[in-house]
C-alpha positions, 0 to 999 in steps of 0.5 A, spaced: 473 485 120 466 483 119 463 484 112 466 490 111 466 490 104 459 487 103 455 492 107 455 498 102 450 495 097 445 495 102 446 503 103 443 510 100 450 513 100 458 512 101 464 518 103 468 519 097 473 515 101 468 509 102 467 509 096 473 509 092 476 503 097 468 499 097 469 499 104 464 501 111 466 502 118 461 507 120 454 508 118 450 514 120 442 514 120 441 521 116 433 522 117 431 515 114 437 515 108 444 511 111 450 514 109 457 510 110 464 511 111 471 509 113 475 513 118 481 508 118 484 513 112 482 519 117 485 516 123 492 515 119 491 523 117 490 526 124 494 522 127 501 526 124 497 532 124 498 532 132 505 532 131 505 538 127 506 534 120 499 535 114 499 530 109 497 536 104 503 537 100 507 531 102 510 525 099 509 519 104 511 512 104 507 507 105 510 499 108 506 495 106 499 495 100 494 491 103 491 494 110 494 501 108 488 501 102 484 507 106 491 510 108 492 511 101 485 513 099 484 518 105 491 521 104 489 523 097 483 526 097 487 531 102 492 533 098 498 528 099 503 530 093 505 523 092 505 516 095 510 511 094 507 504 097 512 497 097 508 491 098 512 484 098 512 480 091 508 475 093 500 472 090 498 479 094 501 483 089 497 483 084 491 485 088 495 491 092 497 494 085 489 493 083 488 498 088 493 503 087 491 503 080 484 504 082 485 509 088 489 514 082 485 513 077 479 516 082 485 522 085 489 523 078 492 529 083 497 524 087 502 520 084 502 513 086 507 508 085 508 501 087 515 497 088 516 491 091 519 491 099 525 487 096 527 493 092 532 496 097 535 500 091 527 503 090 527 504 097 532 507 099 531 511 093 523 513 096 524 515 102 530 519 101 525 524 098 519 523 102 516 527 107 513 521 111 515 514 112 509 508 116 510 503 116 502 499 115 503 491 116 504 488 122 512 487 123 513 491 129 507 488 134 507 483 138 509 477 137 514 481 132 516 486 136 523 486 135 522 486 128 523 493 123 522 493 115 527 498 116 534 494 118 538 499 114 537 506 119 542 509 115 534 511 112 532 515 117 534 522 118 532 529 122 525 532 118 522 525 116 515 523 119 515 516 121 509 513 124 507 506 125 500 503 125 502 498 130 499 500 137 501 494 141 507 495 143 506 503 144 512 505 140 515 500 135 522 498 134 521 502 128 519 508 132 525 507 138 530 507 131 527 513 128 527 517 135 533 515 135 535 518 129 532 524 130 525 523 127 518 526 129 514 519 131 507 517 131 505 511 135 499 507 132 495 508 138 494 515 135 491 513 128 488 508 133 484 513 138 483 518 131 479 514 126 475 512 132 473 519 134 471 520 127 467 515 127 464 517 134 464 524 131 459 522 126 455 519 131 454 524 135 455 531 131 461 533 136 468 535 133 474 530 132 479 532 137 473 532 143 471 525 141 478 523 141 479 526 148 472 523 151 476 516 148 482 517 152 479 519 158 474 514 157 477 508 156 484 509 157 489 506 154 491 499 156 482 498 155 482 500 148 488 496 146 485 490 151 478 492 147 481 492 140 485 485 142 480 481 143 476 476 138 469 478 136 464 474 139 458 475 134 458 473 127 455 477 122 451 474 116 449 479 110 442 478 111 443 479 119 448 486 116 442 487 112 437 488 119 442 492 122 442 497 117 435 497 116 435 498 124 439 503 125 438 508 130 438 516 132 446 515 131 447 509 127 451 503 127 458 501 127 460 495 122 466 493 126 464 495 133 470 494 139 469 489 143 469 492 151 468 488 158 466 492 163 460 497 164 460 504 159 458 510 162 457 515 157 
């Protein structure tokens, strides 16, 4: 997304979540001094919130390290147990474990570890004693949306969380699998839907869940799956991230705002 991690230099103050990570998605102009956050982490919390499962406590594992880095952050700072990521052992790796590293040192509450995604016997081994499985990469959305990183479904089981990140399809194969095994599910729409709430939130100073339901009835869902699909027409240069900054209105800026055709009425 455009220069997410640029745009903090060029603020007065980050969340503990924004800065942990290093990256914004949402400005807040608060009485002349910008104020940064992420609310991608946020939206992945309240979203198994809404099925009746809190991440406080828990022990969640995470497929996939890269994308899920504001996952990670958030979930610890609102007391997740112990995390368990597994990213594939590619020249990525290396940069996922940089970030764990870094996410615990800032969180020593939480356990994190990090495995490789070939590791079946690790696997296995994580999701048997987590609270929460999600699924944070692409496998899933289309074009792959007969695709699941979990091929064994003996792995799935009554009382674990499953939630997924992808939001088109709707429900992922990794979704249809763990209902069928009994599981509670969490479409990605939901985080989807959630994070951008927080940020609306922010903006406006009305609540979370009254955002979120604004969004629904707003814009519906085929919009804001259509929205977020498409390809961002205006690219920022830091200079021209700078401007914005300084120009930030009543509410604020968002860093990646959703591209949307038709006419808002708010």
């Amino acid at each position: 997304m455009p220069l997410k991690g640029e745009v903090g230099q060029y603020l007065d103050k980050l969340s503990p979540a924004a800065r942990i990570i290093g990256t914004v998605n949402t400005i807040v102009n608060e009485n002349g001094r910008l104020k940064g956050y992420i609310t991608d982490g946020e939206g992945y919390v309240k979203n198994p919130q809404s099925i009746g499962s809190d991440v406080k406590g828990k022990k969640l594992t995470l497929l996939g390290g890269g994308a899920a880095t504001a996952i990670i952050a958030q979930s610890a700072l609102d007391g997740a147990r112990e995390i368990a990521v597994f990213n594939m052992k590619d020249t990525f790796f290396p940069k996922v474990e940089a970030n764990i590293r870094h996410i615990a040192s800032q969180v020593p509450s939480c356990k994190m570890a990090l495995y490789d995604l070939a590791d079946t016997a690790a696997l296995r081994r994580e999701i048997e004693s987590s609270d929460i499985l999600t699924n944070a990469t692409r496998v899933g959305m289309a074009p792959l949306e007969d695709q699941s990183l979990i091929t064994d479904l003996s792995l799935l089981r009554p009382g674990l969380v499953v939630a997924d990140t992808v939001y088109h399809p709707l429900e992922t194969k990794l979704l249809r699998d763990a209902k069928a095994a009994g599981c509670k599910t969490a479409q990605g729409l939901g985080m989807l839907l959630w994070q951008g709430a927080a940020a609306f939130a922010l903006y406006s100073g009305e609540i979370e869940e009254q955002m979120c339901f604004h969004m629904c009835e707003l814009f519906g869902v085929e919009q804001i799956i259509c929205g977020m699909m498409e390809n961002y027409s205006v690219e920022y240069t830091a200079q021209k991230l700078r401007e914005l900054c300084h120009r930030a209105g009543k509410y604020g800026i968002g860093v990646e705002p959703m591209p949307y055709s038709g006419t808002l009425k708010v």
